[in-house]
N, CA, C and O atoms as CSV, one atom per row, in Angstrom:
chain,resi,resn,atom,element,x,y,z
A,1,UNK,N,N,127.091,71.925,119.629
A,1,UNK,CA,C,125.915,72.769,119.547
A,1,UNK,C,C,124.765,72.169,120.345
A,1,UNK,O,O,123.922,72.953,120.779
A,2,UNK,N,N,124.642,70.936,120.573
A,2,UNK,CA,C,123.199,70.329,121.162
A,2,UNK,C,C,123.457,70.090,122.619
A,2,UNK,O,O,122.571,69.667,123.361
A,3,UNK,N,N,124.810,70.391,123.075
A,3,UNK,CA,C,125.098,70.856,124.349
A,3,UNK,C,C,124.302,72.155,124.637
A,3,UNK,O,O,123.196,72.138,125.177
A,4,UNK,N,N,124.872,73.160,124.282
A,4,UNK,CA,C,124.152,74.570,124.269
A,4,UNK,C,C,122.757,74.790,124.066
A,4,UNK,O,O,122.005,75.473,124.762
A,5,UNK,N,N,122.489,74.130,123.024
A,5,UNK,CA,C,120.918,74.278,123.376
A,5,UNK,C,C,120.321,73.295,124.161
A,5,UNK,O,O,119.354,73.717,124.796
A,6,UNK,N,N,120.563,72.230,124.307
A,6,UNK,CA,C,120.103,71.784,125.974
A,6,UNK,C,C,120.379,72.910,127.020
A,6,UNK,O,O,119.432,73.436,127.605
A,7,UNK,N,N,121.749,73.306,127.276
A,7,UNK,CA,C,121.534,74.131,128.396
A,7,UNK,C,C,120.772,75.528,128.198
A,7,UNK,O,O,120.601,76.118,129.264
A,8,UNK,N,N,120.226,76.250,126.946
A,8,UNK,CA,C,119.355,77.064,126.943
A,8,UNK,C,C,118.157,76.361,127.095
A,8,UNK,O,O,117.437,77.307,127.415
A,9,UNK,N,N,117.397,75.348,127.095
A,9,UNK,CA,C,116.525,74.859,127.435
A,9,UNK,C,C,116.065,74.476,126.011
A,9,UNK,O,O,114.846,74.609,126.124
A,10,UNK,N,N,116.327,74.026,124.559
A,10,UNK,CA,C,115.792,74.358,123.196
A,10,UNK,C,C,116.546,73.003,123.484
A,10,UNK,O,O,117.452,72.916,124.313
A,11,UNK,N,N,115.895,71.527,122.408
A,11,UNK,CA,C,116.240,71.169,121.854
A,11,UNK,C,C,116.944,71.034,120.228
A,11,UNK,O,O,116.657,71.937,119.442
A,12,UNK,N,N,117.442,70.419,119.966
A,12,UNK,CA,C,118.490,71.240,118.677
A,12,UNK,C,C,117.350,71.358,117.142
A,12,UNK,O,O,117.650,72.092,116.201
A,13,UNK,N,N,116.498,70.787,117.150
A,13,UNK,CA,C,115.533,70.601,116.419
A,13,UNK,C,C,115.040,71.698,116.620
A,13,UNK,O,O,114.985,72.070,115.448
A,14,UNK,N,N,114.486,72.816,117.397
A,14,UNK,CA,C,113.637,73.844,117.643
A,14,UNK,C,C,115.099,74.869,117.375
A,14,UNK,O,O,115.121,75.620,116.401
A,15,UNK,N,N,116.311,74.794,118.373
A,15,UNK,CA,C,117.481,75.789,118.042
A,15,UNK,C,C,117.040,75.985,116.226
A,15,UNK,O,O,116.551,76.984,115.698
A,16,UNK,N,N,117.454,74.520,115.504
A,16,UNK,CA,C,117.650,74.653,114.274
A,16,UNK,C,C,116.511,75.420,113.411
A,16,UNK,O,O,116.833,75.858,112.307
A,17,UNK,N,N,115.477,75.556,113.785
A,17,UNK,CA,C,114.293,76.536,113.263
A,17,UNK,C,C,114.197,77.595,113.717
A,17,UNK,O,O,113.791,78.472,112.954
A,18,UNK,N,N,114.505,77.946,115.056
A,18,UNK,CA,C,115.460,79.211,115.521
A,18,UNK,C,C,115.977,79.949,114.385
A,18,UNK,O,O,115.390,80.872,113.821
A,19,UNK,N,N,117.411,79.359,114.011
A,19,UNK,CA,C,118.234,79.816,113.130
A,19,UNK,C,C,117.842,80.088,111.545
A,19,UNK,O,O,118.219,81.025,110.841
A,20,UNK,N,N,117.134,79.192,111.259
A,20,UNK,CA,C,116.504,79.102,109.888
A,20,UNK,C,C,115.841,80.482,110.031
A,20,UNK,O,O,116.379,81.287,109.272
A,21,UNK,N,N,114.903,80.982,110.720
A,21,UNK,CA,C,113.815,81.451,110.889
A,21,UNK,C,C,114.256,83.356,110.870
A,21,UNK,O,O,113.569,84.340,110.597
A,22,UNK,N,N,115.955,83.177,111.374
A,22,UNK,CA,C,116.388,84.388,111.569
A,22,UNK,C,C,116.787,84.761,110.248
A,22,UNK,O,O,116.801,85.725,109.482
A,23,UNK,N,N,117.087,83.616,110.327
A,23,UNK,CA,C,118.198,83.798,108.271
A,23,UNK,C,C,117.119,84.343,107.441
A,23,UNK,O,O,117.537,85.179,106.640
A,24,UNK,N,N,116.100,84.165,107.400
A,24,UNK,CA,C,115.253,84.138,106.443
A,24,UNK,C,C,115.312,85.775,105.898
A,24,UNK,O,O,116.119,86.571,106.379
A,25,UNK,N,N,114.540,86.067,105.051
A,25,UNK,CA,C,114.293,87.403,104.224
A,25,UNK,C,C,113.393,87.739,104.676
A,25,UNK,O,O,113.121,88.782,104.082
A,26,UNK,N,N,112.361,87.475,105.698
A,26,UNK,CA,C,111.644,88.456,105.824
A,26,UNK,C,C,111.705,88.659,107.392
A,26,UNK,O,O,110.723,89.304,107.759
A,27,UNK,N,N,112.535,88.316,108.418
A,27,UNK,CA,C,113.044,88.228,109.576
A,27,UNK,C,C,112.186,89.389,110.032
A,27,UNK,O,O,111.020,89.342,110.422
A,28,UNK,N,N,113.010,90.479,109.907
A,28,UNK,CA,C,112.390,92.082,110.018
A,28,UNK,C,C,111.003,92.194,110.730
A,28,UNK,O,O,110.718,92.482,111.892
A,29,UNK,N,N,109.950,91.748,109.245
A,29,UNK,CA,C,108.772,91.740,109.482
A,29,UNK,C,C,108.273,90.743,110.400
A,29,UNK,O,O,107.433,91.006,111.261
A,30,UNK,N,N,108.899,89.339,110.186
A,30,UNK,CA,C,108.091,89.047,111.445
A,30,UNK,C,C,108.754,89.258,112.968
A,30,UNK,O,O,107.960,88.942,113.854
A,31,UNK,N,N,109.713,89.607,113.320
A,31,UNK,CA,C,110.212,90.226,114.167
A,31,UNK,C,C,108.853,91.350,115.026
A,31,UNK,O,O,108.175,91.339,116.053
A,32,UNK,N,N,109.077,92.264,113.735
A,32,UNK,CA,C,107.630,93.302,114.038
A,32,UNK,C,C,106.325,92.892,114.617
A,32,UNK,O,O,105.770,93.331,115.624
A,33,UNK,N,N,106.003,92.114,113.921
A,33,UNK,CA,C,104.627,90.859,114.187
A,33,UNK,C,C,105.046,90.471,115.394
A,33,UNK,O,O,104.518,90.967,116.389
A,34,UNK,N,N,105.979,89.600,115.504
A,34,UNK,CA,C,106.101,88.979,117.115
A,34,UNK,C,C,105.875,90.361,118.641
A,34,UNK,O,O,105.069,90.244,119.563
A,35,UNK,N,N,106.890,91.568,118.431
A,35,UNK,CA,C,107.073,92.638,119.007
A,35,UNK,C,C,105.235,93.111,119.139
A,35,UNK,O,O,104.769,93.203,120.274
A,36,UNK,N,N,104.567,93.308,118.245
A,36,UNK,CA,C,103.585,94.160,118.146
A,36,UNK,C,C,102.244,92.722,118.617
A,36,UNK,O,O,101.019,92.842,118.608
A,37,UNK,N,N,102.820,91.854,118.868
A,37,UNK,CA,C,102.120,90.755,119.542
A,37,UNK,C,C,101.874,90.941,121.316
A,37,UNK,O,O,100.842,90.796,121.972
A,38,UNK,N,N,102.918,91.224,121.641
A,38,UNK,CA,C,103.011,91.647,122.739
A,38,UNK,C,C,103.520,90.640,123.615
A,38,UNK,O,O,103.492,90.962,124.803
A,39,UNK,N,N,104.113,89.172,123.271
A,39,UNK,CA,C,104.407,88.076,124.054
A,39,UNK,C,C,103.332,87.044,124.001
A,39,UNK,O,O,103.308,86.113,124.806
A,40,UNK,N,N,102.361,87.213,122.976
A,40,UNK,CA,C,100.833,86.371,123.140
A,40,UNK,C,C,101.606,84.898,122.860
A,40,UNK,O,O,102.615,84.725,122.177
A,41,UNK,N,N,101.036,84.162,123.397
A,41,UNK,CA,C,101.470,82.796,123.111
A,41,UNK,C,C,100.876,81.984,122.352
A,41,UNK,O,O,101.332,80.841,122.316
A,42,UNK,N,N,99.671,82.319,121.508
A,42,UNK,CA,C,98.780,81.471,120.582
A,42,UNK,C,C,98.248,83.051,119.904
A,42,UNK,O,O,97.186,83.518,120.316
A,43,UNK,N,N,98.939,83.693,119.014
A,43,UNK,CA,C,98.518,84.740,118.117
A,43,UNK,C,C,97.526,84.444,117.597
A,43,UNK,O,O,97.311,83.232,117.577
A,44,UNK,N,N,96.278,85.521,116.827
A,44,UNK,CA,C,95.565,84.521,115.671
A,44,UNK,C,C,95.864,84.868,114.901
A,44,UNK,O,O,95.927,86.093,115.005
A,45,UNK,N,N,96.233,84.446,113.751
A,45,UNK,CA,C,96.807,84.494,112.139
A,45,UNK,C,C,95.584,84.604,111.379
A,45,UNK,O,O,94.603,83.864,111.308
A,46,UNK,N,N,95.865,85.665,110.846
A,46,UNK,CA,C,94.791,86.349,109.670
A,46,UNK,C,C,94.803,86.268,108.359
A,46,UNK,O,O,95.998,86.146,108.089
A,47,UNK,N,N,94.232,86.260,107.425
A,47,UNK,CA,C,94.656,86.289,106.457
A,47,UNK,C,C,93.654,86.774,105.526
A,47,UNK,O,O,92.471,86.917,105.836
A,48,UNK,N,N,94.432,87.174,103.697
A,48,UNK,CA,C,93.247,87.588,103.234
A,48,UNK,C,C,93.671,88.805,102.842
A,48,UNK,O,O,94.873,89.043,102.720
A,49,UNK,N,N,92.529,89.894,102.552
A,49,UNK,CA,C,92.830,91.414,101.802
A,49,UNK,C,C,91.442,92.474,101.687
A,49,UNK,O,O,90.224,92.447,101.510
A,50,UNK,N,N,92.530,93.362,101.912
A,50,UNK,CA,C,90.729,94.449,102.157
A,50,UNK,C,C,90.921,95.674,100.779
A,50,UNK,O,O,91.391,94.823,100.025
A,51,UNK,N,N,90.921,96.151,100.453
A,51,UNK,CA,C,90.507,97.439,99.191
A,51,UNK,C,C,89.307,98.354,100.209
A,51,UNK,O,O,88.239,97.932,100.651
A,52,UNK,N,N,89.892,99.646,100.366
A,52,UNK,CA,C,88.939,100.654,100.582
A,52,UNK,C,C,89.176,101.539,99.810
A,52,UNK,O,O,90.217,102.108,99.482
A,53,UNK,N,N,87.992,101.651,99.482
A,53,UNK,CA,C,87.482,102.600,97.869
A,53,UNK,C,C,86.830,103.931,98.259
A,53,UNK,O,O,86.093,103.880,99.244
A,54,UNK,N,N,87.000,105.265,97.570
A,54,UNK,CA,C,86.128,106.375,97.379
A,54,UNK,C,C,84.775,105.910,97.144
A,54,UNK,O,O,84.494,105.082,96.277
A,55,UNK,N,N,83.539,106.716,98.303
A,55,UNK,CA,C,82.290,105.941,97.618
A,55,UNK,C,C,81.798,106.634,96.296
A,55,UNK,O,O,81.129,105.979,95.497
A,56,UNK,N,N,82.068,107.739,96.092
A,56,UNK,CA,C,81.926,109.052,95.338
A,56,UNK,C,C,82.499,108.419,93.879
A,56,UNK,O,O,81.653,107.998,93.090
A,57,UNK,N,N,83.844,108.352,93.537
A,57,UNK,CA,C,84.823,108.061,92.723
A,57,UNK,C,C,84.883,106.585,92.429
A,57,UNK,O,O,84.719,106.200,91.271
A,58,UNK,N,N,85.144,105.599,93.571
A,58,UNK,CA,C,85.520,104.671,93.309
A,58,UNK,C,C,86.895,104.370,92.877
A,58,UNK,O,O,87.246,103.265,92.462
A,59,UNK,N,N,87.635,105.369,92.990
A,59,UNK,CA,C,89.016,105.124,93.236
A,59,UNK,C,C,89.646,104.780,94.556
A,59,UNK,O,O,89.346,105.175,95.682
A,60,UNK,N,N,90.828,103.742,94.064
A,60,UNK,CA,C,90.943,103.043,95.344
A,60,UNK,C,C,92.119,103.902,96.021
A,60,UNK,O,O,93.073,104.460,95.480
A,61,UNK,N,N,91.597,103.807,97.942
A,61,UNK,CA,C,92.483,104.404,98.383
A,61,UNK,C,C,93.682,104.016,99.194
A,61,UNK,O,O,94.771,104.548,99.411
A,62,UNK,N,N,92.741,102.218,99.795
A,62,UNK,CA,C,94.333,101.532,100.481
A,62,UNK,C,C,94.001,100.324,100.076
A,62,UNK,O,O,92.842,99.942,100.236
A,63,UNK,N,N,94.748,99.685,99.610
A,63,UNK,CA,C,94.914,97.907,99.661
A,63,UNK,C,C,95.716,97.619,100.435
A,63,UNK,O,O,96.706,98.279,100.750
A,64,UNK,N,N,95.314,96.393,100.913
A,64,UNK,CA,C,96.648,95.448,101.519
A,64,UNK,C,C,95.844,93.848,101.440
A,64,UNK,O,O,94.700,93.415,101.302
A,65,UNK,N,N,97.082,93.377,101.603
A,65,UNK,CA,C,96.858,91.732,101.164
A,65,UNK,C,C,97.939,91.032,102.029
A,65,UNK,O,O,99.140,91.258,101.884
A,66,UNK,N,N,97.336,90.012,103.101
A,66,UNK,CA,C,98.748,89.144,103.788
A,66,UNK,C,C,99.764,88.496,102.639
A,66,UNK,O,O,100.831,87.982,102.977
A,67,UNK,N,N,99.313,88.572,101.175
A,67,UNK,CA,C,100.078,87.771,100.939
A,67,UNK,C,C,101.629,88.468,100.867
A,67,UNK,O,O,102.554,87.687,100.642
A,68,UNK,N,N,101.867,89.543,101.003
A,68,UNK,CA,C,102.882,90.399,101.259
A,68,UNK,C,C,103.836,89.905,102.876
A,68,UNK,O,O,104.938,90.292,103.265
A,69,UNK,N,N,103.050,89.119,103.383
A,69,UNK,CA,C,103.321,89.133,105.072
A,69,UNK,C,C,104.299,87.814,105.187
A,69,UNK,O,O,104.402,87.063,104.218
A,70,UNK,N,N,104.897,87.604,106.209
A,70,UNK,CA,C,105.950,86.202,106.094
A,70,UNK,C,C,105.003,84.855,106.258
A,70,UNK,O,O,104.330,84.682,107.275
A,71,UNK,N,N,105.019,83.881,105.113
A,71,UNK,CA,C,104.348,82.637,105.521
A,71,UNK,C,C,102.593,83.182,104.633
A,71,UNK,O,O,101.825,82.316,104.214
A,72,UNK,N,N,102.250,84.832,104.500
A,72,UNK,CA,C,101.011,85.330,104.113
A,72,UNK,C,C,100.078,85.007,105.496
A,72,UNK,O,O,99.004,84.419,105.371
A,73,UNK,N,N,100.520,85.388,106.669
A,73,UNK,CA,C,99.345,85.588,107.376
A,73,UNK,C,C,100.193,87.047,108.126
A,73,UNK,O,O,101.347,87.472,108.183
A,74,UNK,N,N,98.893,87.440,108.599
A,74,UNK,CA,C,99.267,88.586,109.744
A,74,UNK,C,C,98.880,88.194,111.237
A,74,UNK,O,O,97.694,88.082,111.548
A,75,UNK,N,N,100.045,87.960,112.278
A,75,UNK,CA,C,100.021,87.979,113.319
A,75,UNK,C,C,99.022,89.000,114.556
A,75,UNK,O,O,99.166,90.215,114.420
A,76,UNK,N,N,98.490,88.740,115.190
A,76,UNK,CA,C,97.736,89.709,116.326
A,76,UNK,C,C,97.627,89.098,117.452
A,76,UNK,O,O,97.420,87.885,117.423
A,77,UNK,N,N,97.750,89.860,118.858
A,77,UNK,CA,C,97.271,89.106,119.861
A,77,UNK,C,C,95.937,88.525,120.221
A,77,UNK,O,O,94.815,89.033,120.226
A,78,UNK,N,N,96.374,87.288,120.530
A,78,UNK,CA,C,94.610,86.681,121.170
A,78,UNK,C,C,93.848,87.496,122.211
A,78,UNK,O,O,92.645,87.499,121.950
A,79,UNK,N,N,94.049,87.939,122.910
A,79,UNK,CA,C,93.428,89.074,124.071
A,79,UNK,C,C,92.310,88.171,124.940
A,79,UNK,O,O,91.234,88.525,125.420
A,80,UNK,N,N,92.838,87.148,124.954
A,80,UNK,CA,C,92.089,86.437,125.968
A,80,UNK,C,C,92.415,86.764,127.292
A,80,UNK,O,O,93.468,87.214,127.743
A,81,UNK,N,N,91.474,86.504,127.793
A,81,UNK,CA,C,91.544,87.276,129.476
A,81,UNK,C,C,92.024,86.065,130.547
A,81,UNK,O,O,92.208,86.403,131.717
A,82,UNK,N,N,92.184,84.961,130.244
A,82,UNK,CA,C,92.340,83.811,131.149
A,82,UNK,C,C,93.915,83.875,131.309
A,82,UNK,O,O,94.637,83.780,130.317
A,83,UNK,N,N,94.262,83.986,132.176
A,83,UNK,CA,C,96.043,83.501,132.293
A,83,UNK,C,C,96.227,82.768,132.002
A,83,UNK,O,O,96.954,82.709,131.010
A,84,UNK,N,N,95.718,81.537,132.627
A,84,UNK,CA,C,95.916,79.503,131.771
A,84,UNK,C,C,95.913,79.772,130.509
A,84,UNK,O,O,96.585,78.875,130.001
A,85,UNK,N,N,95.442,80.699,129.441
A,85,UNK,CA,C,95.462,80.243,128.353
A,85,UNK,C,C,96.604,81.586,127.805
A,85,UNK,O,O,96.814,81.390,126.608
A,86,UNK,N,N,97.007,82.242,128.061
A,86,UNK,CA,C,97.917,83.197,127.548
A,86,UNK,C,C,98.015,84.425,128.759
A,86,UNK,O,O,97.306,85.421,128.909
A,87,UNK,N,N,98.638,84.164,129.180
A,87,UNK,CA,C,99.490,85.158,130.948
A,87,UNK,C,C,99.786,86.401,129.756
A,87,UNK,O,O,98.721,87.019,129.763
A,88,UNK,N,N,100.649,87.037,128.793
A,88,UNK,CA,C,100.806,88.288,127.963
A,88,UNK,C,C,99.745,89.132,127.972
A,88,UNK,O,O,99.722,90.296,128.373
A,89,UNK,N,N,98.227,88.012,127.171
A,89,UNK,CA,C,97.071,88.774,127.043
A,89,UNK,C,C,96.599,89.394,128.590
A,89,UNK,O,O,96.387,90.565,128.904
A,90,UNK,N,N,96.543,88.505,129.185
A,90,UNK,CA,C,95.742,88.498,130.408
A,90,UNK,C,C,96.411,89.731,131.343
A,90,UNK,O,O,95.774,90.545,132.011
A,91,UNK,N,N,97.648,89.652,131.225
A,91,UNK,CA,C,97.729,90.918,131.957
A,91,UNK,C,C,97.911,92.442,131.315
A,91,UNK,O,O,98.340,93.460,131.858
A,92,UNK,N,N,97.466,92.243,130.065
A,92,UNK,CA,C,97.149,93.549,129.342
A,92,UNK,C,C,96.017,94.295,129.775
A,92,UNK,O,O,96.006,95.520,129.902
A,93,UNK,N,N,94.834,93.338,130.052
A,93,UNK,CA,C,93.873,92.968,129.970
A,93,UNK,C,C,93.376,93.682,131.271
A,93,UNK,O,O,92.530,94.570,131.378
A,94,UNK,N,N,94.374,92.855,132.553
A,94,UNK,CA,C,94.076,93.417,133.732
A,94,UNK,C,C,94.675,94.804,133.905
A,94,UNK,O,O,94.277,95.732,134.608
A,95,UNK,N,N,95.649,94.728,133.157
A,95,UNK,CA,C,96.035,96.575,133.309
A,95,UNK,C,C,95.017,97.779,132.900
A,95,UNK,O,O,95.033,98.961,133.245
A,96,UNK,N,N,94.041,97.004,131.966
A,96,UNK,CA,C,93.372,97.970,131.108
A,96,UNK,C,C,92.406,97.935,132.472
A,96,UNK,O,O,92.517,98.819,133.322
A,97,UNK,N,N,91.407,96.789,132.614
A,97,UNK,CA,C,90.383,97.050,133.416
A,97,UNK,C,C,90.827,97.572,134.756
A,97,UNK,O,O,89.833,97.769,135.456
A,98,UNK,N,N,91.807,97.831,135.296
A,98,UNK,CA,C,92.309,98.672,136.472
A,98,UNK,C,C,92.454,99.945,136.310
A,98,UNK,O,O,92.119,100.705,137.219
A,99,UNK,N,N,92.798,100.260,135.531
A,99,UNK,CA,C,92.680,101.547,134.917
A,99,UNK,C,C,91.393,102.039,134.712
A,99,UNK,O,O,91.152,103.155,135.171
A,100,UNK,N,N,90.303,101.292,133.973
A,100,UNK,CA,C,88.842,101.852,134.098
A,100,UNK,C,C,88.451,102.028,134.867
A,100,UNK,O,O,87.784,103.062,134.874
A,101,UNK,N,N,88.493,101.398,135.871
A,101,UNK,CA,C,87.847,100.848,137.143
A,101,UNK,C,C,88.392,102.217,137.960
A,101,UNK,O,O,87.596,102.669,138.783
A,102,UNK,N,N,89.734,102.948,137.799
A,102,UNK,CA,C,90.085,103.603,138.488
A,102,UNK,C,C,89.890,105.076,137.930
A,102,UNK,O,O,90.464,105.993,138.517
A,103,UNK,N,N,89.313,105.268,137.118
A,103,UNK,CA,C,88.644,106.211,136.404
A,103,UNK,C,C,87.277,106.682,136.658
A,103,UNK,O,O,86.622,107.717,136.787
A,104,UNK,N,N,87.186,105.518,136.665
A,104,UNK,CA,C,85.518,105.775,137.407
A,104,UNK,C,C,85.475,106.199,138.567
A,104,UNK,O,O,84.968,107.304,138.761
A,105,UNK,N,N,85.967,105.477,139.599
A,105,UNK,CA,C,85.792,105.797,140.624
A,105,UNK,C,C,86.911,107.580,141.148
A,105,UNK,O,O,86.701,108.521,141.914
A,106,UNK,N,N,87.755,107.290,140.435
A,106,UNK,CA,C,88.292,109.132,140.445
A,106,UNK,C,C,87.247,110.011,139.573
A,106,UNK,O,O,87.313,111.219,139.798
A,107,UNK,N,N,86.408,109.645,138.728
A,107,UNK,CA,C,85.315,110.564,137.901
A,107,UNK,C,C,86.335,111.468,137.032
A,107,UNK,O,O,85.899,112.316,136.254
């Protein structure tokens, strides 16, 4: 095995958290998290819980809480604009402002 992951480039220590990480029970979700990350390479992890309430009633209409989430944080991309610090964000980033830029100038 530590053949193979040398030649994938993983030492067997990282393979082995690899594997752990798939096994796990909540795989799925963070699967989702990683996917809906977009490739960011330093996510920021959130955490915590919001309640939005009727102002009228005061009955509640959504909760959520990370502690539901794998590990209890929620994954998001950093959206930093620098490539050196995350190339995923950065060219989201530049796709978006090319697009404005080309909006404008089509009116």
């Amino acid at each position: 095995m530590t053949d193979t992951a040398t030649m994938a480039g993983l030492d067997p220590a990282t393979l082995a958290d690899v594997l752990r990480l798939a096994g796990s029970p909540g795989f799925d979700r963070i699967q989702d998290q990683i996917k809906r990350t977009g490739g960011c390479t330093d996510p920021i992890r959130l955490t915590g819980s919001t309640v939005t309430r009727d102002a009228a009633t005061g009955q509640v209409l959504h909760s959520y809480s990370t502690d539901t989430e794998p590990g209890g944080v929620l994954r998001v991309a950093c959206g930093n604009r620098r490539a050196s610090r995350c190339p995923a964000c950065a060219w989201t980033y530049a796709g978006d402002t090319y697009h404005l830029i080309r909006a404008g100038l089509v009116g």
